[in-house]
PAZAPA-4460 file (N, C-alpha, C; in steps of 0.05 Angstrom, whole numbers, plus 32768, in hexadecimal, padded with zeros to 4 digits):
% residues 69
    n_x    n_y    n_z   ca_x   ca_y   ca_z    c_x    c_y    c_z   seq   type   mol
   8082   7E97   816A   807F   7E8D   8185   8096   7E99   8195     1      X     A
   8095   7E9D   81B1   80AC   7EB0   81BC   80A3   7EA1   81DB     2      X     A
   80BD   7EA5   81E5   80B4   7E9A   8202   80A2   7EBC   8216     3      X     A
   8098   7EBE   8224   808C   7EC6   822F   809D   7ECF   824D     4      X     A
   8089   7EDA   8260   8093   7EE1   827E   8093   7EC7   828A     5      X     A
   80A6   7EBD   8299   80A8   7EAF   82AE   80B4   7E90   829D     6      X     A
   80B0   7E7B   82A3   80C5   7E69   8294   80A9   7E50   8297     7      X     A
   80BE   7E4B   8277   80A2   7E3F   826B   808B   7E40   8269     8      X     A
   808D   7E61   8267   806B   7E6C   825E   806F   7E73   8243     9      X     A
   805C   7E68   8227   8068   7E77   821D   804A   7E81   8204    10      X     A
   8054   7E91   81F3   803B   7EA1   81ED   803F   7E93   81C7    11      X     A
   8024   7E89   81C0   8025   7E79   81A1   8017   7E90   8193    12      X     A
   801D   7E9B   8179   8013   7EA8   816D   8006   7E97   8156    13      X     A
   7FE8   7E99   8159   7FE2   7E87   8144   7FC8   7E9D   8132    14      X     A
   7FD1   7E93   8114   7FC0   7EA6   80FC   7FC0   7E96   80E9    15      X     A
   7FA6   7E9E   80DE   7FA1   7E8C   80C7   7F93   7E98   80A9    16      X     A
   7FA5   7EA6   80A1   7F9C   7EB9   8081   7F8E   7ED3   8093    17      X     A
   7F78   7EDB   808E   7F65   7EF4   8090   7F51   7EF6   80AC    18      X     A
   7F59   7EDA   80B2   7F40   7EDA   80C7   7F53   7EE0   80E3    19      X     A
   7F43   7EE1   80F6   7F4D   7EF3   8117   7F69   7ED7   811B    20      X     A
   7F77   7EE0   8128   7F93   7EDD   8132   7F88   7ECA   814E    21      X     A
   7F9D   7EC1   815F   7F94   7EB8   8171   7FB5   7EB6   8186    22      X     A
   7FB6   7EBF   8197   7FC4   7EBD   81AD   7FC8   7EAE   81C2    23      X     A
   7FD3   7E9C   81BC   7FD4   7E81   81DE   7FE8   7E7F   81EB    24      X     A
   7FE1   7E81   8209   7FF8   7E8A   8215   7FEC   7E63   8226    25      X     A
   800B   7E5B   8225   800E   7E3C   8236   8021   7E41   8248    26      X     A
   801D   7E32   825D   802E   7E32   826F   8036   7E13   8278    27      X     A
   8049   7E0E   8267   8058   7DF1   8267   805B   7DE4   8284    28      X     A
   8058   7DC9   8289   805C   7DC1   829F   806B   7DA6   829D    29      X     A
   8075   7DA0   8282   8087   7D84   8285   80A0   7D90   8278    30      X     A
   80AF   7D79   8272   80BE   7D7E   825D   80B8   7D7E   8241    31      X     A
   80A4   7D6A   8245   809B   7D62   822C   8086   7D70   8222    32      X     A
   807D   7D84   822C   806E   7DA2   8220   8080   7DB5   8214    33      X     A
   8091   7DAD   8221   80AA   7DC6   821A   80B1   7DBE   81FD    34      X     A
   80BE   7DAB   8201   80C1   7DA4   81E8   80B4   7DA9   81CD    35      X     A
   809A   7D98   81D9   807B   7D9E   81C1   807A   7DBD   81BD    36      X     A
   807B   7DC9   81C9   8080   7DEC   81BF   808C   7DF5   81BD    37      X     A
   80A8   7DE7   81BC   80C6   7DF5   81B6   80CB   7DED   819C    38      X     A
   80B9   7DD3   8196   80BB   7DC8   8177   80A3   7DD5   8161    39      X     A
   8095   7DE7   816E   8083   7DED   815C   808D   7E0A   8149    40      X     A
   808D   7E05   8127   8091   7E1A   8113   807E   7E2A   8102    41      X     A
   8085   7E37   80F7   806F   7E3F   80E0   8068   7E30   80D6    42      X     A
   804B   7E35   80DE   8038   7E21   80C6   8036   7E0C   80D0    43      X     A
   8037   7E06   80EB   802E   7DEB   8103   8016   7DF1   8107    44      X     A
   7FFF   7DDD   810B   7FE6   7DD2   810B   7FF1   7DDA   812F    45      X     A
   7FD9   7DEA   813A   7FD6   7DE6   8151   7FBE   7DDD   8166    46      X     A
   7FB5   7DD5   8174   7FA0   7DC9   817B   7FA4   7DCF   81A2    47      X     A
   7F8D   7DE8   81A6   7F99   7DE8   81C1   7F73   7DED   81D1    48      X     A
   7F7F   7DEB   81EA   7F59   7DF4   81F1   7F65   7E0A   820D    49      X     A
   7F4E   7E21   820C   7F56   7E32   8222   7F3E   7E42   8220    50      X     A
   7F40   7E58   8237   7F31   7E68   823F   7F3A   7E85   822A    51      X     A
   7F24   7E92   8228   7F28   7EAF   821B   7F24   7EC0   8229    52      X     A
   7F44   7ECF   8228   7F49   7ED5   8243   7F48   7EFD   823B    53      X     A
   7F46   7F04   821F   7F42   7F19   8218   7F3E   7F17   81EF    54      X     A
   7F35   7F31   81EC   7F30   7F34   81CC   7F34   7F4E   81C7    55      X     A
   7F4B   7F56   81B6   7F53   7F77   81AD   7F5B   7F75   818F    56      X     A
   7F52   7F88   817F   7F50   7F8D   8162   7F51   7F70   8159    57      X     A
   7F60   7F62   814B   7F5A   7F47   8138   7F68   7F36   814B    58      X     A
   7F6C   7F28   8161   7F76   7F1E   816B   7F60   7F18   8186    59      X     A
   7F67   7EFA   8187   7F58   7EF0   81AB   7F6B   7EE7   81B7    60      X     A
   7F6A   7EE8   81D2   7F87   7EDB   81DE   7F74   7ECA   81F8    61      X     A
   7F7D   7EB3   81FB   7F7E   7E9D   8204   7F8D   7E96   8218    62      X     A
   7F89   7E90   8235   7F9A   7E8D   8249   7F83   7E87   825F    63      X     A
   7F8A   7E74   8272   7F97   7E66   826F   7F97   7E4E   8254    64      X     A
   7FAA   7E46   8247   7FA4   7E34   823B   7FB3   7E1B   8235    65      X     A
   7FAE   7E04   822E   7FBB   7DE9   8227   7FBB   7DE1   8209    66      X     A
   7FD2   7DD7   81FB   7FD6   7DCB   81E8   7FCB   7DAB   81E9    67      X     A
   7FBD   7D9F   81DA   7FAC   7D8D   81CB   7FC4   7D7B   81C3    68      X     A
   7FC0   7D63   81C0   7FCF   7D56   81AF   7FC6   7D40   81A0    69      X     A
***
């Protein structure tokens, strides 16, 4: 996970063994998002819903999108 352009945007790299990758880009709006994605590590369960915003070699990327809780 890495923060992204602009503040508190930030981009989740999520993969799971062999199958396609997935890219979510959130754009935090409390504190308490910040947090929830400043606390997330390897191997965190993520649960988010968004639009597919593109798809290139094994990977889809997702934006806009929201974390689930």
């Amino acid at each position: 996970m890495k923060e992204a352009s602009g503040i508190n945007r930030y981009s989740i790299i999520v993969t799971s063994g062999l199958s396609v990758g997935v890219i979510i880009i959130v754009q935090a709006t409390t504190p308490e998002e910040v947090s929830q994605i400043e606390s997330l590590r390897t191997g965190s369960i993520v649960h988010f819903k968004g639009r597919i915003s593109g798809v290139s070699l094994r990977n889809v990327t997702v934006e806009p999108a929201i974390l689930l809780q």
